[in-house]
N, C-alpha and C positions, 0 to 999 in steps of 0.2 A: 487544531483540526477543524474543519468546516465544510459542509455539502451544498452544492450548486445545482448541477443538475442533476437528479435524481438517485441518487446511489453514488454518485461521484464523490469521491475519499478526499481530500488533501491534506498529508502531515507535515506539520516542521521536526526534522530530521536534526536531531542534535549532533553537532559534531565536537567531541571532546579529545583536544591536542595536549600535547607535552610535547617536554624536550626530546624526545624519540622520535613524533610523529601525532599521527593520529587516529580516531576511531569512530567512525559514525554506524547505529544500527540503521536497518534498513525494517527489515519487517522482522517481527516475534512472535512464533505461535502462542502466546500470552497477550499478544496485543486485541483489544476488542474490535479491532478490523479486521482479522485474519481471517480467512475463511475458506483454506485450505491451500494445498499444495501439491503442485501437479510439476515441475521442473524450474529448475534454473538457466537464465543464456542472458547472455551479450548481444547486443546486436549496435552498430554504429551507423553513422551517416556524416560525410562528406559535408563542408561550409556552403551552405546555403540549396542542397538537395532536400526535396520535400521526400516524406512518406507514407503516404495516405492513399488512400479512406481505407478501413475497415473495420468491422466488428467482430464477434462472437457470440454463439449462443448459447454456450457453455458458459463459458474462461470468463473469469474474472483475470484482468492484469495489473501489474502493482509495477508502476515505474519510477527507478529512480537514474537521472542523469549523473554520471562520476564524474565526468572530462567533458569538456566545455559547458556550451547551451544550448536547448532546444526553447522552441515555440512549439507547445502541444496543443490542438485545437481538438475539440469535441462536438458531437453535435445528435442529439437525442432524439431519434426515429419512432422509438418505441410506442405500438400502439395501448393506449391506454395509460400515457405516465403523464402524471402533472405538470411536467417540463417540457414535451415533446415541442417540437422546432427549435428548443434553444439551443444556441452557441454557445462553448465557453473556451475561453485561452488561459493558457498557463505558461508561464516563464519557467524552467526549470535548470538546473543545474550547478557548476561550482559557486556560484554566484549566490544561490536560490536553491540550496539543500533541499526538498522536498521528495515525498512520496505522493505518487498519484495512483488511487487505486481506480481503475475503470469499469464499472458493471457488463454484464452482458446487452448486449442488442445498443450499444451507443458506438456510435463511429467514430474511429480516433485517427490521429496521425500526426507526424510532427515535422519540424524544419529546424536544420541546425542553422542556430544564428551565430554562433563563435568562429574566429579565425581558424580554430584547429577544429580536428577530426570530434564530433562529441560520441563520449560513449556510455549506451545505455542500460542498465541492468534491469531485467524485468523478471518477476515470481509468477508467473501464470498459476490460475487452479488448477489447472490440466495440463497433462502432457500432450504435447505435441503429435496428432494423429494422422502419419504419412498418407495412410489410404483414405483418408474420409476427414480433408483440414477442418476445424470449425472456423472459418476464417472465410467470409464476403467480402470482397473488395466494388469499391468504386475509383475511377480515375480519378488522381489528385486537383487536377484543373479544369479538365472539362465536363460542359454538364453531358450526363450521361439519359437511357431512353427511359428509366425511372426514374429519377430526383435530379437535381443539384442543390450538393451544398452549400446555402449561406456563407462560406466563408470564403476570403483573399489571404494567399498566403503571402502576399506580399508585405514589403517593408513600411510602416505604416510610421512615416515621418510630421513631425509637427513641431 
């Protein structure tokens, strides 16, 4: 486990197979990362659809990819943090077992790099609140009349 930008989690996610199958945990209210629970969901993304920006002012989120890859980019707005403008990237999924836990007020989003559909399991602290989202969006590519963010989601060959 190791922190980037500020409050940003990353665990390596053991997966333990047999001849059956296999078992990977995800998040344990015993884990010294946990810091509550608010719902469980799914949500997916098509090969090479980005889905970005947003944050929370609440919610913490805790992702983990099942099925395929994502590229999860991050980037730290927050006034008053020691990290504010940085980027970070993360590879995640079959590939690359990990949990990514995300703090509040940093803007996330991701792009499936695998051939197949990726799909992703996320622990939010909070429930989902129809009338009142806690969820900012900015558009994924364009800069917008507040910010743009540093980052390309594109394929970055070498």
């Amino acid at each position: 486990m190791f922190f980037l930008i500020e409050g940003v989690i990353i665990k390596d996610l053991k997966v333990i197979p047999d001849e059956r199958g296999r078992l990977m945990e995800v998040l344990r209210c015993d884990d010294p990362t946990f810091c509550g629970f608010g719902q469980v969901y799914i949500t997916t993304a098509y090969p090479g659809v980005v889905k970005a920006w947003h944050y929370h002012k609440k919610q913490y989120d805790n992702f983990a990819v099942l099925i395929g890859m994502l590229k999860v980019a991050l980037f730290d707005d927050r006034e008053g943090s020691p990290t504010r403008g940085k980027v970070d990237e993360f590879f995640l999924g079959v590939h690359n077992p990990k949990r990514l836990q995300i703090p509040p007020g940093v803007y996330h989003g991701f792009k499936c790099i695998s051939v197949t559909e990726a799909l992703v399991l996320n622990c939010p602290t909070e429930p989902y609140n129809y009338t009142e989202p806690d969820e900012f969006r900015l558009a994924p590519h364009a800069p917008t009349t507040r910010m743009k963010i540093p980052y390309d989601w594109g394929r970055k060959d070498g």
